[in-house]
C-alpha distance (Angstrom), angle and dihedral (degrees) to the residues before:
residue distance angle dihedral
X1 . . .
X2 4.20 . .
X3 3.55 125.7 .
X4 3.68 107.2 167.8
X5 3.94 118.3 -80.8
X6 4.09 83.2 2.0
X7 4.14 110.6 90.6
X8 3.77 131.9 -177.4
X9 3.65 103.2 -158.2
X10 3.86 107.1 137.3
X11 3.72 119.0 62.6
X12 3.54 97.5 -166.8
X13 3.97 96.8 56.6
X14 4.13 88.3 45.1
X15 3.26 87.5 53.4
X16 3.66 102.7 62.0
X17 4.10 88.0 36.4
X18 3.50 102.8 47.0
X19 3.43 112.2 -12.4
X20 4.13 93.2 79.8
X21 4.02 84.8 49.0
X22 3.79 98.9 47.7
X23 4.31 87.8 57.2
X24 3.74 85.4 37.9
X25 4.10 88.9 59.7
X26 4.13 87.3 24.2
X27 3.37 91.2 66.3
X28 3.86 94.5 55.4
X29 3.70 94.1 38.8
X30 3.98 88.3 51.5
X31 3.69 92.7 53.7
X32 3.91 90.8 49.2
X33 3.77 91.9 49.7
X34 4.78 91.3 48.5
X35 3.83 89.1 -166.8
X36 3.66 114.0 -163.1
X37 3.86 113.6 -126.8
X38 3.57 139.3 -94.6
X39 3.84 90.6 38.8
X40 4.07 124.0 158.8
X41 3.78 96.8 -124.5
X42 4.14 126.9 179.1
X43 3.99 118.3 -156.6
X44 3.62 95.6 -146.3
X45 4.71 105.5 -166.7
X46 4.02 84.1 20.3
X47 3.65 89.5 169.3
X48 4.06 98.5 174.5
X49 3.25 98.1 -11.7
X50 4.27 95.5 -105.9
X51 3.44 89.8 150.0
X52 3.76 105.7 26.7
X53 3.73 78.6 71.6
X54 3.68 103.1 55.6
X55 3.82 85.1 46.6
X56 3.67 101.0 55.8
X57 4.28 82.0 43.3
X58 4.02 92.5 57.7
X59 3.52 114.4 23.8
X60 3.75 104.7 44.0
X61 3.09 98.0 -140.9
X62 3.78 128.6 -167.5
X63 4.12 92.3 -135.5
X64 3.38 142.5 3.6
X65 4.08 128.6 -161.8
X66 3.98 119.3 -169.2
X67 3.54 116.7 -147.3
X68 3.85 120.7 -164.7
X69 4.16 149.4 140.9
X70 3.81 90.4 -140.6
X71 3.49 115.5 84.9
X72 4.01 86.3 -178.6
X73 3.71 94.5 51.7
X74 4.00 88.4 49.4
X75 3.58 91.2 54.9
X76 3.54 92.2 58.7
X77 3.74 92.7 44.9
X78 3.66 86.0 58.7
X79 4.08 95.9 57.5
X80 4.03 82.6 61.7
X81 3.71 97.8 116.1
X82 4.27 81.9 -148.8
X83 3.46 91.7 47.0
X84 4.35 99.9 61.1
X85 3.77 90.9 95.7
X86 3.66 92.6 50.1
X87 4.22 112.6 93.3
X88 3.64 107.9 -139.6
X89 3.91 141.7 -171.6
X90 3.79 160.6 169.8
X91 4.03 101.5 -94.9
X92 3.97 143.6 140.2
X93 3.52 119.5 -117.0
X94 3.82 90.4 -141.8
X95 3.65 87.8 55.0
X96 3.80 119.1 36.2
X97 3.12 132.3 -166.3
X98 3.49 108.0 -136.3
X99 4.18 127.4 75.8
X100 3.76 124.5 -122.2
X101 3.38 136.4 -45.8
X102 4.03 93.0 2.7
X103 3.61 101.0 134.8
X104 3.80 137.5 49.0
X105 3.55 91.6 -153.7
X106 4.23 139.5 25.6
X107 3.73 118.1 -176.2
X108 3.66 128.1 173.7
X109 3.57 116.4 -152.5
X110 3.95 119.9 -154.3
X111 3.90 89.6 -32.0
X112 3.99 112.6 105.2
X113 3.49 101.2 96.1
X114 3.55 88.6 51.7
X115 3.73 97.8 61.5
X116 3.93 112.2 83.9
X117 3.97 98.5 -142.6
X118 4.04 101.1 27.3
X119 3.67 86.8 -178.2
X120 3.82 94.4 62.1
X121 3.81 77.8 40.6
X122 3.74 89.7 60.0
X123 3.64 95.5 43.0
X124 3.68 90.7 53.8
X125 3.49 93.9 62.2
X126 3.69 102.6 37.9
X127 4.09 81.1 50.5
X128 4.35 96.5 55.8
X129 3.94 89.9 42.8
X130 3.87 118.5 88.9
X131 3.90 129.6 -121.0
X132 4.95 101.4 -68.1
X133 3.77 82.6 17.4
X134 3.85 124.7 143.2
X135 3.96 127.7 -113.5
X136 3.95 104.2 176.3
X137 4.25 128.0 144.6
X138 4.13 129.5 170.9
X139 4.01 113.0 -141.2
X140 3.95 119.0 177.1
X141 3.41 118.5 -109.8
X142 4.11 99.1 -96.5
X143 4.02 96.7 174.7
X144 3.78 96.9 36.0
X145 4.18 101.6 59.6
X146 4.13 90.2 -104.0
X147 4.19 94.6 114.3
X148 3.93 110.7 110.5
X149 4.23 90.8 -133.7
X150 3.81 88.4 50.3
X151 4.44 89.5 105.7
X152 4.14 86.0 64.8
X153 4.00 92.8 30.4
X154 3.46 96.6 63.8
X155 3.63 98.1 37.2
X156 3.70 83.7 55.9
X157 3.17 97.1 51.5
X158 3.96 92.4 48.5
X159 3.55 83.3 63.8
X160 3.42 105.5 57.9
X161 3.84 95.3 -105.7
X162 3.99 117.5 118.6
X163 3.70 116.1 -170.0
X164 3.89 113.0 -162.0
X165 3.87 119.9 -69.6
X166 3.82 120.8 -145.7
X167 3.81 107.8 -105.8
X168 3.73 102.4 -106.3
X169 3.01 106.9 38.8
X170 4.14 83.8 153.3
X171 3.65 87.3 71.0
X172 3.67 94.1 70.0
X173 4.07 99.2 70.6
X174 3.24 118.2 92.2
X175 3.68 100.0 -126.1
X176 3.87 90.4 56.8
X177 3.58 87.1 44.8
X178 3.90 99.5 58.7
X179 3.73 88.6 44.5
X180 3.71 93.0 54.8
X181 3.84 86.9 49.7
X182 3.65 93.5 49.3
X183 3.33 91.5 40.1
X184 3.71 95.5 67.2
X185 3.64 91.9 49.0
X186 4.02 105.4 -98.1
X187 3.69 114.2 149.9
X188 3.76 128.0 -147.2
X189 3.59 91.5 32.0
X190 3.84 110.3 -169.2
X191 4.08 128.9 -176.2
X192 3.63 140.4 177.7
X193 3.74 148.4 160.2
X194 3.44 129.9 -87.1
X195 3.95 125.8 -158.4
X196 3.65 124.2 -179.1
X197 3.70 137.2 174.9
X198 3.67 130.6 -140.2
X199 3.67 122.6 -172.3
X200 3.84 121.1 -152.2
X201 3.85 132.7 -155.5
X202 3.74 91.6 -126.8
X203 3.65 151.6 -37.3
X204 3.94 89.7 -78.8
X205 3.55 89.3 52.5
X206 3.86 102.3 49.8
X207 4.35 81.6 43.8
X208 4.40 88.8 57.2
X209 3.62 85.7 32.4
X210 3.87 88.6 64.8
X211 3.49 106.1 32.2
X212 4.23 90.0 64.5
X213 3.97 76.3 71.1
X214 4.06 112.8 120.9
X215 4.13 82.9 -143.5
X216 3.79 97.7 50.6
X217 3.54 117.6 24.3
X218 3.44 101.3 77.2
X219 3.63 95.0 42.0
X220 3.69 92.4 59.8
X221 3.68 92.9 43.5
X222 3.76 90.8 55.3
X223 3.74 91.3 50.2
X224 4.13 129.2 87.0
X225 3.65 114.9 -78.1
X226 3.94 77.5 -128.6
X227 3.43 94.6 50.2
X228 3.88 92.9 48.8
X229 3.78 95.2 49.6
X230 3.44 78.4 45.9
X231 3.51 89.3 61.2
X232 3.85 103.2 36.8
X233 3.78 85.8 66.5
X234 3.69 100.6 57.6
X235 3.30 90.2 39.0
X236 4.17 86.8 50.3
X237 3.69 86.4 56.1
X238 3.64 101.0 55.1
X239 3.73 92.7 54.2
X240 4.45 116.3 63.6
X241 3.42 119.0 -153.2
X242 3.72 125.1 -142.4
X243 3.87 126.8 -125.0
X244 3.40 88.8 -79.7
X245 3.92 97.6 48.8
X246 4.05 92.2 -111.2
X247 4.02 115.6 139.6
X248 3.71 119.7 -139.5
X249 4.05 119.6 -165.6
X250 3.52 130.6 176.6
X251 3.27 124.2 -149.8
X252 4.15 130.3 -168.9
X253 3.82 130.4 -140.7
X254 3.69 128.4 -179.5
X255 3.88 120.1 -131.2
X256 3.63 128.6 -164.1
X257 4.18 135.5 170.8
X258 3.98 135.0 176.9
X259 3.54 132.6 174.0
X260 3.81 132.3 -116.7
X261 3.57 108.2 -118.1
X262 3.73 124.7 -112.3
């Protein structure tokens, strides 16, 4: 996934970021969405293929495509011993490579914001998906305190330092959401919230945890040292530890699905 200065290049680091969040939330969101099996599906924003996984371990489905900018995210989806089934490639979400009515199913998993027209994003789905099929994604809630980096993003912030945004950042409310879904024509368009917990070994471990981000690692390494012990504190103080010195944080995604009418 690509959203302007903000890059997704290295699988391995996503993974321990974001990748264990988007199957903490994927879970959930699959649930919501009780798929029958032996569906066509397309992953449209892939990334590393975190939840491409836990869909090809649940839903039994009868194929999988993996849609993504990153060729070095792909090539860590593709080491997923779930994921060798699953036919992926280098593709726009805006522009898919696939013709009409292909798919019972598109889902986009933690990837709106991240697509520069989510309308043409929309329309791409809708477009690949046959006649009763399923458009549905999750995205956390970016403007309303429920993304898991928001402890250091704030703090940051606080401090005068802004490390790049994705470019819609609109497109993660759930009112825009639903209107971009009905927009594009689905019917029996459904949404709901999403809140997962994540618990950490310690402070130092949430603090690497975050910094393997493509948004704020190299902001905090161009900083002071001053400035980021500065940081680590505040940040320290927003997150309790338990007896035992673990950290849990929630985090909160929104999830919507329609149908393409018959």
């Amino acid at each position: 996934m690509v959203g302007r200065t903000i890059r997704f290049d290295d699988g391995a680091a996503y993974e321990q970021v974001m990748g264990i969040w988007s199957q903490l939330a994927g879970g959930i969101f699959l649930d919501w969405l009780a798929p029958p099996s032996g569906l066509r599906w397309i992953d449209i924003g892939c990334g590393n293929g975190a939840f491409t996984e836990l869909l090809v371990e649940r839903c039994a489905p009868e194929e999988v495509h993996g849609i993504d900018p990153s060729e070095g995210q792909l090539a860590f989806a593709r080491t997923r011993p779930a994921t060798r089934r699953v036919e992926f490639r280098q593709g726009d979400a805006m522009a898919l490579p696939f013709p009409p009515d292909r798919f019972d199913a598109a889902v986009m998993a933690l990837v709106l914001v991240f697509v520069p027209e989510p309308a043409k994003g929309i329309a791409e789905m809708a477009r690949v998906v046959r006649p009763g099929g399923t458009v549905a994604a999750y995205m956390w809630d970016m403007l309303g305190g429920g993304f898991p980096l928001d402890p250091v993003l704030v703090e940051m912030r606080a401090m005068g330092v802004a490390p790049p945004r994705p470019p819609e950042m609109n497109a993660s409310r759930m009112d825009v959401m639903h209107d971009l879904w009905t927009d594009a024509g689905l019917d029996a368009v459904e949404t709901r919230e999403i809140t997962v917990h994540r618990i950490f070994a310690g402070f130092e471990d949430f603090w690497m945890t975050s910094l393997k981000a493509g948004s704020l690692g190299p902001t905090i390494a161009a900083m002071a040292s001053g400035d980021v012990e500065t940081l680590k504190s505040r940040v320290r103080a927003r997150l309790p530890a338990d007896g035992d010195d673990r950290i849990t944080y929630s985090a909160r995604a929104h999830a919507i699905k329609g149908r393409l009418p018959m």
